[in-house]
Residue frames relative to the residue before (quaternion, step in Angstrom):
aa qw qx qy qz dx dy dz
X 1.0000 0.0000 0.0000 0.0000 0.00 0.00 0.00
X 0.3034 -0.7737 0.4982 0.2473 3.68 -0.98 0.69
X 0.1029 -0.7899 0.6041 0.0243 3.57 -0.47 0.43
X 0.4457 -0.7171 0.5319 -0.0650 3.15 -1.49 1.79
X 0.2707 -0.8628 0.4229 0.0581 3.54 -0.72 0.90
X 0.1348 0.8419 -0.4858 -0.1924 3.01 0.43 0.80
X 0.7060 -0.4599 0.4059 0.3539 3.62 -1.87 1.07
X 0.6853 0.6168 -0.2895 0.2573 3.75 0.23 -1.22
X 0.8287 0.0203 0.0273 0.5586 3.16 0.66 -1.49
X 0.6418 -0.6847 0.2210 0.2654 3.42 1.13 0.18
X 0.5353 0.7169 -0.2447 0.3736 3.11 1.98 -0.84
X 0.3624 -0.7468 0.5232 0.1928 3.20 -1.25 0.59
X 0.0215 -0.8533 0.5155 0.0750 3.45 -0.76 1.37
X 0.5686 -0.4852 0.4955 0.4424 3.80 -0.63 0.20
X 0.3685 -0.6392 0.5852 0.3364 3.97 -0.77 1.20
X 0.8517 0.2430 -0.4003 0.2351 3.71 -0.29 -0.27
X 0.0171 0.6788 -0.6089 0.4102 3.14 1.15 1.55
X 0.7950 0.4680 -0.2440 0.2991 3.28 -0.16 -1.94
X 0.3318 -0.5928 0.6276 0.3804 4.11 -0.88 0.58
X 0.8485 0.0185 -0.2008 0.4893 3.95 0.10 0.12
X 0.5127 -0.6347 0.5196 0.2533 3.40 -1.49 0.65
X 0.4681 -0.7056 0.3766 0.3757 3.99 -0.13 0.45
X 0.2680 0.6304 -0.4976 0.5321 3.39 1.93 0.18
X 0.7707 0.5204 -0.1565 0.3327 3.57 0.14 -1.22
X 0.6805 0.4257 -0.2800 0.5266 3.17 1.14 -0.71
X 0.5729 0.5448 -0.3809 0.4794 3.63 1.00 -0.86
X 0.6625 0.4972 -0.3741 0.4171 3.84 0.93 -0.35
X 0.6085 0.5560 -0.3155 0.4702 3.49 1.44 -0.81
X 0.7072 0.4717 -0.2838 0.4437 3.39 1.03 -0.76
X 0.4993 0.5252 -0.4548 0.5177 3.66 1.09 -0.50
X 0.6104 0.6756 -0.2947 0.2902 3.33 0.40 -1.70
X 0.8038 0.2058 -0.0724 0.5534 3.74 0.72 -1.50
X 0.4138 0.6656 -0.4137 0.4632 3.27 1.23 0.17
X 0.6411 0.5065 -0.1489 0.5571 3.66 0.96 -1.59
X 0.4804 0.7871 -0.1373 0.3616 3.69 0.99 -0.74
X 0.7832 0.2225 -0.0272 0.5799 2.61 0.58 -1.62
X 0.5029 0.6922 -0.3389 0.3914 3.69 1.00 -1.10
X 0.7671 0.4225 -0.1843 0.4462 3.20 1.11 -1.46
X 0.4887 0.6844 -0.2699 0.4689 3.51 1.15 -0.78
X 0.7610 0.3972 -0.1855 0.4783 3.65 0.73 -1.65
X 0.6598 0.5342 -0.2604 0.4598 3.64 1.07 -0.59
X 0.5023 0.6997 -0.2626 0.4349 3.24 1.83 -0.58
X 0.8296 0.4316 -0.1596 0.3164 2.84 1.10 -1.37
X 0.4111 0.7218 -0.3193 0.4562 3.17 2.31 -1.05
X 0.8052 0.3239 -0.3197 0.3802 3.48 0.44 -1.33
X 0.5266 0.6153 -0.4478 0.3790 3.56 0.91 -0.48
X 0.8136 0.1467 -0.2259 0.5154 3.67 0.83 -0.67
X 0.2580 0.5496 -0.5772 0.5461 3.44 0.82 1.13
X 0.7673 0.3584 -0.2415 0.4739 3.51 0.21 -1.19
X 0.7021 0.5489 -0.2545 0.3755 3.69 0.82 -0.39
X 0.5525 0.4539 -0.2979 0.6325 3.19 1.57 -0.89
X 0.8547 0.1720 -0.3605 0.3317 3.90 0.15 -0.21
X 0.5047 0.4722 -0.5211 0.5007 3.69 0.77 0.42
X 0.7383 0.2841 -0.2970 0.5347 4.16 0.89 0.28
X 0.6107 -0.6917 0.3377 0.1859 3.38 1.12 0.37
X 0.5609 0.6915 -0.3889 0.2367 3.25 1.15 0.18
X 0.3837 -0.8534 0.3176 0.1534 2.79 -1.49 1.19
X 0.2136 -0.6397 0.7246 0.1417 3.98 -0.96 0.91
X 0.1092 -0.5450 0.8264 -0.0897 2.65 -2.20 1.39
X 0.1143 -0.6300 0.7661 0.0564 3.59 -1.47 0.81
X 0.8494 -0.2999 0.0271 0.4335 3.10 -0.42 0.81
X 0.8201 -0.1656 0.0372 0.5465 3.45 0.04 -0.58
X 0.5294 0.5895 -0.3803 0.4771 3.52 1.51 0.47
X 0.3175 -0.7776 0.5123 0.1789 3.31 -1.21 0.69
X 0.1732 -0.7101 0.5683 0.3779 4.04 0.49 0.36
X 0.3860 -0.6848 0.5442 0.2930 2.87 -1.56 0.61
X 0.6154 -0.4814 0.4042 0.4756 3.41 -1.24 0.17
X 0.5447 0.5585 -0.4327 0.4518 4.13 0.44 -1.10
X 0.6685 0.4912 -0.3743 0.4144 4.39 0.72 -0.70
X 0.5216 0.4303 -0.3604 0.6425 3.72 0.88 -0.71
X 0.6390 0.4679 -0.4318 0.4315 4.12 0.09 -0.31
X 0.8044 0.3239 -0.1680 0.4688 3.38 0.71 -0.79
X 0.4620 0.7198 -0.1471 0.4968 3.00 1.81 0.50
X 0.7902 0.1745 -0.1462 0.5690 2.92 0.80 -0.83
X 0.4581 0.5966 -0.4361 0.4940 3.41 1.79 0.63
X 0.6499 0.4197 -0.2399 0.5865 3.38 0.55 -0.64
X 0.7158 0.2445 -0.4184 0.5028 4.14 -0.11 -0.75
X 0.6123 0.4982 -0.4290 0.4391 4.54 0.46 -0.04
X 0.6182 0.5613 -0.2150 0.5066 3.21 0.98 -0.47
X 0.5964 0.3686 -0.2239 0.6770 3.85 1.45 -0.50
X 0.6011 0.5514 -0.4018 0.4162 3.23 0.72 -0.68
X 0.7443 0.4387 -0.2241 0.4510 3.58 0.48 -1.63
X 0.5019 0.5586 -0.4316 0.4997 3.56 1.17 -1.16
X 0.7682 0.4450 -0.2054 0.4119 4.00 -0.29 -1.64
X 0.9050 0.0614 -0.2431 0.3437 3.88 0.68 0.17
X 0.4280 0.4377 -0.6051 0.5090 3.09 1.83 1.70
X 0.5032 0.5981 -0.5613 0.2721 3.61 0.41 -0.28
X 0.4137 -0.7241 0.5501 0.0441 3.15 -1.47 0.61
């Protein structure tokens, strides 16, 4: 029989006690972890893609981004996006 430690109180319980194995959780956490990742990249490219079909302009200090970077932008952050919420 395998048996699970838990850190807290020290006690020893038989793993198939537990309704999930911490294998199982480490998948849930990847799972919404990937989720979000994808979600936030969603959003980069959405206003990547918004700032150059309306032309807006970005300056870092005395630089002007061009407009052709937000193109290659919002290729590359949709592409993480799609990548981060088909993976399995």
């Amino acid at each position: 029989m395998r048996v699970l430690r838990d850190k807290d109180t020290r006690d020893m319980r038989p793993l198939e006690t537990l309704k999930y194995s911490t294998a199982s959780l480490y998948i849930m956490k990847t799972k919404t972890l990937l989720q979000v990742t994808g979600t936030l990249f969603g959003i980069i490219a959405v206003l990547h893609l918004v700032r150059a079909l309306m032309g807006i302009p970005a300056v870092f200090g005395t630089w002007a981004v061009p407009l052709w970077l937000s193109w290659i932008a919002v290729l590359v952050a949709g592409y993480l996006s799609y990548a981060s919420l088909t993976a399995r």
